[in-house]
C-alpha positions in Angstrom: 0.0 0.0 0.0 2.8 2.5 1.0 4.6 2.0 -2.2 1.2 2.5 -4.6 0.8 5.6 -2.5 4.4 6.6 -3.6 3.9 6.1 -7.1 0.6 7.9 -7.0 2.1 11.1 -5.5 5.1 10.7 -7.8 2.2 10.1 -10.9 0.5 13.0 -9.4 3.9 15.4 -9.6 4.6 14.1 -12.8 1.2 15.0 -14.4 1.3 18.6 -13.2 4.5 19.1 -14.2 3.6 18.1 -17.6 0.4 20.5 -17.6 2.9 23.5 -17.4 2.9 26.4 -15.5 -0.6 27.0 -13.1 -2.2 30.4 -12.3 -3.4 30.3 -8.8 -5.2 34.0 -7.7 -3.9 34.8 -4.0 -7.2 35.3 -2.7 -9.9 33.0 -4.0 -12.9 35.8 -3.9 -10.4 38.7 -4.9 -7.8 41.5 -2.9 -9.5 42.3 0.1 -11.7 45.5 -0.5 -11.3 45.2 -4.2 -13.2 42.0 -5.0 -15.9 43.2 -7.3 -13.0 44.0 -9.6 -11.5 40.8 -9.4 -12.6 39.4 -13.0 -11.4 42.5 -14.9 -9.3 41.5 -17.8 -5.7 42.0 -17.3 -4.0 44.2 -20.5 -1.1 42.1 -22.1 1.2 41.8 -25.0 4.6 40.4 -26.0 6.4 40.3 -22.6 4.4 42.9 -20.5 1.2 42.8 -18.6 -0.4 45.2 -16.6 -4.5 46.4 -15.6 -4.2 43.8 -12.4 -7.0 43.4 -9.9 -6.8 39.8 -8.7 -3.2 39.1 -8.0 -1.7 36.1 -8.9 1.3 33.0 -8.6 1.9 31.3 -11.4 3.3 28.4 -10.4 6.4 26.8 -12.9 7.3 23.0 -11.4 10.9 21.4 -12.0 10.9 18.3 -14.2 10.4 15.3 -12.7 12.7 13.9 -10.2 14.4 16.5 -10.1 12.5 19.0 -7.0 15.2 19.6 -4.1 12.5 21.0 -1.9 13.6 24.8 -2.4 10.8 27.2 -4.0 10.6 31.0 -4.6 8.8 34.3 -5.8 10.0 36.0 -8.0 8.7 40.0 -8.5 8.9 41.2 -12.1 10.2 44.5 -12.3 8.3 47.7 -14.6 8.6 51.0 -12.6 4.7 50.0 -10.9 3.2 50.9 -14.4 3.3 47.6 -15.6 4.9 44.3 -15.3 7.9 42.6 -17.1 6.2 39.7 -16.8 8.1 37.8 -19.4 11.8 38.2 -19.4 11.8 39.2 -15.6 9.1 36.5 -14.7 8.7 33.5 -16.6 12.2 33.2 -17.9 13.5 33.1 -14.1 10.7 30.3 -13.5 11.8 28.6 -16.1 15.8 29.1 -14.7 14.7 28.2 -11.6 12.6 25.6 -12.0 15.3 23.9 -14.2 17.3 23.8 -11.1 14.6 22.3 -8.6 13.2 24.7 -7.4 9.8 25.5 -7.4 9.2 29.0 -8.7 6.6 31.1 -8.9 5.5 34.3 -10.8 4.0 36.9 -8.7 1.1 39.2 -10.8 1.2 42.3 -8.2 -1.3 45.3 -8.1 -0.1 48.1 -9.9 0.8 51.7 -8.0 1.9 54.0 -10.8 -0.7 52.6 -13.5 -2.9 55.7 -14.8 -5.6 56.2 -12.6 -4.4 53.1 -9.9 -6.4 53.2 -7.1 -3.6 51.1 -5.8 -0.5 51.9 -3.1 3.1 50.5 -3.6 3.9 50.3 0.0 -0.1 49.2 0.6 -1.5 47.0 -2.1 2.2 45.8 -3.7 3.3 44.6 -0.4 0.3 43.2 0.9 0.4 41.3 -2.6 4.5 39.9 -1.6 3.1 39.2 1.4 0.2 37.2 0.7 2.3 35.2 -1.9 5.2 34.0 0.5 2.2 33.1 3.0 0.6 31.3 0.7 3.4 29.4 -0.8 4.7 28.4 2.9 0.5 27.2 3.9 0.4 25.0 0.4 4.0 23.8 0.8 3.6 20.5 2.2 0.6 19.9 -0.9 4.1 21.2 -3.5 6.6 19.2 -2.1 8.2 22.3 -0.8 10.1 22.9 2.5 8.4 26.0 4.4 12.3 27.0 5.8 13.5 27.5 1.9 11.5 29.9 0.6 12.9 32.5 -1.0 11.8 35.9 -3.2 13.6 36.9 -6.2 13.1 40.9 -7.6 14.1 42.9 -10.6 14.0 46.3 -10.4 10.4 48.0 -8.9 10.2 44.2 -8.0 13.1 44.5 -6.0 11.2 47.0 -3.7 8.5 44.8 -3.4 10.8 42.4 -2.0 12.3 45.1 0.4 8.4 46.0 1.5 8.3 42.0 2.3 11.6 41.2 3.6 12.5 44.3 5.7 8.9 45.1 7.4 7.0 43.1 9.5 6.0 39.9 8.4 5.2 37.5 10.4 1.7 36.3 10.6 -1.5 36.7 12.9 -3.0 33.7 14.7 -6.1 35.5 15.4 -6.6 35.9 11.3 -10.1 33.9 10.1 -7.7 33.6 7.3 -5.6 30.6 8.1 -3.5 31.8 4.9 -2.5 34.9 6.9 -1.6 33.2 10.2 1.5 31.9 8.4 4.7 33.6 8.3 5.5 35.9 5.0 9.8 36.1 6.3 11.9 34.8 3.3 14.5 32.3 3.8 16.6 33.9 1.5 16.1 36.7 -0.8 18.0 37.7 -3.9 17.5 41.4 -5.5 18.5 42.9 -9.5 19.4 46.0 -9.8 16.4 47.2 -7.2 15.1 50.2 -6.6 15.3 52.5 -3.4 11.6 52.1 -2.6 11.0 50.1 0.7 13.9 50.2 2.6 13.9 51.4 6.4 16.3 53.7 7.7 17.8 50.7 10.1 17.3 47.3 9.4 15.2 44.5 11.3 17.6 42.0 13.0 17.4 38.5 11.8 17.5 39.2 8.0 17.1 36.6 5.4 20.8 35.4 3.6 21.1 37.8 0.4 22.2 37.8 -2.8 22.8 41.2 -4.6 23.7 42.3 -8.4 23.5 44.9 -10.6 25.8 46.6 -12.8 28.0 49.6 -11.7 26.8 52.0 -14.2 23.4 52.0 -13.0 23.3 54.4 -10.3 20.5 53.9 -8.5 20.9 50.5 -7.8 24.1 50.7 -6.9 23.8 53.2 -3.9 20.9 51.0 -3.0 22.6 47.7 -2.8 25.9 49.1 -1.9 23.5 50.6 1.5 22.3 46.9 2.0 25.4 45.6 1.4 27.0 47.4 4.5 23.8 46.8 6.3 23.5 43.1 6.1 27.4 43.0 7.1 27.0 45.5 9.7 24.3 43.1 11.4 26.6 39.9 10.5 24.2 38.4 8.0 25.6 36.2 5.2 25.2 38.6 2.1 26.9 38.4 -1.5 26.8 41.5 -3.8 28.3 41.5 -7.3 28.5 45.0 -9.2 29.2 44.5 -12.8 31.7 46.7 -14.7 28.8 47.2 -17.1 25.5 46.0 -18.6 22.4 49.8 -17.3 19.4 48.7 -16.5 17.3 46.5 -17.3 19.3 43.5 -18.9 16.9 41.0 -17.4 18.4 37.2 -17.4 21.6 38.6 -19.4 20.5 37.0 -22.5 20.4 39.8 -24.8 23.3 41.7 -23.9 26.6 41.1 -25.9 28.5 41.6 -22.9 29.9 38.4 -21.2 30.2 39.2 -17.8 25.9 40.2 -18.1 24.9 37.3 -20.3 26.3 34.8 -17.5 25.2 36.5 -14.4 22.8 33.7 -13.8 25.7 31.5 -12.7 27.0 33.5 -10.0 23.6 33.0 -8.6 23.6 29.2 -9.2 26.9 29.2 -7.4 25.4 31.3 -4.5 22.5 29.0 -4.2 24.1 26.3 -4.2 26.9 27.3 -1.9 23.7 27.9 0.4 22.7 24.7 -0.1 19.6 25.4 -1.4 19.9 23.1 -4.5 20.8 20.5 -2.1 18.1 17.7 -1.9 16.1 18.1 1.3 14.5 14.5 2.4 
């Protein structure tokens, strides 16, 4: 019986990960105090969406047998207006998920869109929040382990993940929500080329381990990271930051930039996570 079981879980993984990636809304009846708007088509084309009122994970599962129990969201960038959602969303998934781990594309409310009725350090955080709360309640049903879950974010996603990361976030037992008693803290957390929005003046103790990059010639960023950099140290938490001698804004996975150093950035992030050991099997 226990090893029919086995193979039915193992049938079960299999299946969905042949289905391909799954859109799963973060609350079932829509964003609390926005649900009427909930089934307004989202505006999309080539590798941008945007018009988003019922916020979203789209989960991308690694291919069978290979799942190491890691999983993380991962914030498209877009300045708030709109959403990267292709080259700063799926293609990480996909990157990710081609490593184990179980990613998982966050659709988050919009605070610079004309006429949003939304708030970046409101509605944009409660949305990071609600997706690392709900990844870490379904873990067990994904195979995941709730202590390595991370966030990934590009750009204006990056200050999404400072909202999440550096802010309260653990969860509140007396929620009717079960979903928001759970903890929203990261694991780990990995930010490109971020922006400044989010980021206290001193930072919470017990910080997630960090991963930072961005290239030097993108100013912003760097006086951001290079702040969080020193902070993280400061406190004694494990952080790596790579500046590149080149590449603006922007460049997205690396692969459509002719420089070298850009186009293979993705491996000093393999190396970091697995020097973490978060590519590691977990039982």
């Amino acid at each position: 019986m226990r090893r029919l079981l086995s193979l039915l879980v193992l049938g079960l993984a299999s299946a969905a990960s042949a289905q391909g990636p799954v859109r799963i809304p973060l609350w079932t009846a829509g964003a609390p105090g926005f649900e009427a708007r909930k089934d307004e088509p989202e505006q999309a084309k080539d590798w941008w969406c945007k018009n988003i009122h019922n916020p979203s994970v789209t989960r991308f599962d690694p291919p069978a047998g290979k799942a190491n129990g890691s999983a993380v969201v991962i914030c498209p960038g877009g300045g708030h207006s709109q959403l990267v959602v292709g080259p700063e969303g799926d293609e990480p998934a996909r990157w990710f998920a081609q490593r184990g781990v179980v990613a998982f594309v966050l659709r988050y409310r919009l605070g610079r869109e004309p006429n949003s009725p939304y708030g970046i350090e409101t509605h944009a955080r409660q949305d990071g929040l609600r997706a690392m709360r709900l990844v870490r309640f379904r873990a067990a049903e994904w195979g995941i382990d709730p202590q390595r879950i991370g966030i990934v974010g590009f750009s204006a996603g990056g200050e999404v993940v400072s909202l999440v990361a550096y802010h309260p976030n653990q969860g509140d037992p007396t929620a009717t929500d079960p979903v928001d008693r759970v903890s929203a803290r990261p694991d780990w957390m990995v930010m490109i080329y971020p922006g400044p929005v989010g980021i206290p003046a001193e930072l919470p103790t017990g910080l997630p381990k960090a991963f930072f990059l961005t290239a030097i010639d993108d100013n912003g960023p760097v006086a951001t990271l290079s702040k969080l950099m020193l902070a993280h140290r400061g406190k004694g938490e494990p952080v790596e930051a790579h500046f590149l001698g080149a590449g603006g804004h922007g460049f997205n996975m690396g692969n459509r930039s002719k420089l070298e150093a850009v186009r293979t950035w993705p491996d000093r992030l393999a190396a970091w996570l697995g020097d973490t050991g978060l590519l590691a099997p977990k039982p």
